[in-house]
N, C-alpha and C positions, 0 to 999 in steps of 0.2 A: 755862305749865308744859309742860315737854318730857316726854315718855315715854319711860321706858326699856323696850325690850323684854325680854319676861323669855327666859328661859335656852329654854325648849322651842316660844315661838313664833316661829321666823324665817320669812323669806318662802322662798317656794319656790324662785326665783331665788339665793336666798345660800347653799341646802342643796345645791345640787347642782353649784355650784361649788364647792366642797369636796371632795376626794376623800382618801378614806381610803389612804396608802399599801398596808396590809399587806390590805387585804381586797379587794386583785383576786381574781376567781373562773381555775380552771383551764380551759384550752380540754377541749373536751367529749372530743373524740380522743384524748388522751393515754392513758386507759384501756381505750376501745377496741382501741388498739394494740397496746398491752399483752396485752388479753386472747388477739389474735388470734395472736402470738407465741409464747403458750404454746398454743394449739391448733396451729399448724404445727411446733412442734416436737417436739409427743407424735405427730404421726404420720407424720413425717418420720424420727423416731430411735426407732423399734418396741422394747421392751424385749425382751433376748434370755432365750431360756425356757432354764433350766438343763438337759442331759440327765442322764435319769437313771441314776445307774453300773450296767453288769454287774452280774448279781446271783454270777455264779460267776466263777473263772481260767480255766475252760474256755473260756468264752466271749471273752475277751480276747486279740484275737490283737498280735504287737507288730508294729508296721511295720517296713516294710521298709526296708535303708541307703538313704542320699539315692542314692548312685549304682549303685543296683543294675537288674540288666535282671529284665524281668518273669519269671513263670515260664513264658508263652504263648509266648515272645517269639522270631520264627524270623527271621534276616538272610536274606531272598531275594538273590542276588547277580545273577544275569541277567548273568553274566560280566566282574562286577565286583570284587575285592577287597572286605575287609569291613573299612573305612578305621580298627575299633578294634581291630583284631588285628594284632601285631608281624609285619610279613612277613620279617623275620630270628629263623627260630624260636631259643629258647635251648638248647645242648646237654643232653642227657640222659645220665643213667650215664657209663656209661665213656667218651663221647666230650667231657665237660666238661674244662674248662683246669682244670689243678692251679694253685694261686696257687704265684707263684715262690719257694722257701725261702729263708729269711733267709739272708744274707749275714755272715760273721764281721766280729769288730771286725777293724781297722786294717787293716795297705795286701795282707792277702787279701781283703778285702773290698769292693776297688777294680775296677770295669771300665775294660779299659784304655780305651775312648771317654770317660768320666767323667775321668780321669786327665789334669793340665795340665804340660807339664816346665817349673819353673822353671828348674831351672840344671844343670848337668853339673859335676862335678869329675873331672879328667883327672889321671893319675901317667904316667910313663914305665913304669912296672908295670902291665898290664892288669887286673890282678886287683884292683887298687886304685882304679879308676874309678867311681863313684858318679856315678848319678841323681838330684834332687830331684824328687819329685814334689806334686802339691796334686790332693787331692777335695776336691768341695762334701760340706760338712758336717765335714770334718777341723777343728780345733783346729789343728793344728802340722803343717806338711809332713813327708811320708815319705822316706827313704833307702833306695836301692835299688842293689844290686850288681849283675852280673851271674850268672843262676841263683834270683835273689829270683821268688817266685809272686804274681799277684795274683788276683784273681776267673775272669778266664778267657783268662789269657794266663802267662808266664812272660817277662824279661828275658833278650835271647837274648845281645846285645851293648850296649856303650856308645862309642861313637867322642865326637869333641871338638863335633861340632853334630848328632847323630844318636843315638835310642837303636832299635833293632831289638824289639821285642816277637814273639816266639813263639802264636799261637794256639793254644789247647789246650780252647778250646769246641768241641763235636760242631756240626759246619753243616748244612742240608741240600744247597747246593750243593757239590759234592764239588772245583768247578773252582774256588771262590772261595780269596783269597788266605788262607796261614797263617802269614803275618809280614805285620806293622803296623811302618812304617818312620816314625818322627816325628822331625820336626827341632825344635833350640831355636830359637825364635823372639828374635832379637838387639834391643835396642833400637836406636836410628838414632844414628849418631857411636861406637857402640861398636867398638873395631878388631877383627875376626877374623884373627889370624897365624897 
């Protein structure tokens, strides 16, 4: 008769070739590591202590603008410029530039430099000779006789490729020209008789 072994006594050799999957043990380190982790990072990252507020407004002063100069604060120059001060001072009072006053609508409100001749119209009649002219910023070309005003000239003549402008702006130089002579500028192949 053969024996069966029962359930709880096998040889020691067949119990320890058996290995239980799920009941490997943890390496021992793994905790330690851990622990040591949270002790380097409680005193690597110091908890910041709250201040505590001013008891009064008195006491609260408010800071100062980010780009502000101290109140101590003196530029020794040592014959130097003081590189955050404008060296072209701004005028003062009465010697400040008045801004220039507007100008009227349409062609008095033209400078004759601003002013481009499109075209001339000529009669055997002088008095019948007409200008075109073009501002930037016009809509429609201007019509100009001779005697017509614009900003700071007057039409003095009109010939068949020439209009003679009048100056009538105050200059400082007394010698500078006071007629402005412009020609029409012709396109190329067009005949002048």
């Amino acid at each position: 008769m053969t024996m069966k072994p029962q359930a709880g006594s096998q040889k020691p050799e067949e119990a320890s070739s058996k290995v239980r999957p799920h009941s490997r043990k943890r390496p021992f380190w793994l905790p330690v590591l851990s622990i040591l982790t949270l002790v380097w990072s409680l005193t690597a990252f110091p908890e910041v202590k709250a201040e505590k507020p001013p008891d009064s407004p008195a006491q609260q002063e408010e800071p100062p603008p980010v780009l502000s100069v101290p109140k101590d604060y003196h530029y020794s120059a040592h014959g130097r410029r003081d590189p955050f001060v404008n060296p072209v001072p701004k005028p003062k009072g009465a010697d400040a530039v008045a801004p220039a006053p507007a100008r009227p609508p349409g062609l008095k409100g033209v400078l004759v430099a601003e002013a481009g001749i499109v075209g001339i119209v000529t009669s055997k009649e002088p008095s019948m000779n007409v200008v075109i002219l073009s501002a930037p910023g016009a809509k429609a070309p201007y019509f100009a006789r001779v005697g017509d005003t614009l900003y700071d000239a007057f039409v003095k003549s009109i010939k068949k490729d020439t209009v003679t402008f009048a100056l009538n702006a105050p200059r400082a130089d007394a010698k500078a020209a006071r007629e402005n002579v412009r020609k029409l500028r012709t396109t190329p192949g067009e005949d002048n008789k």
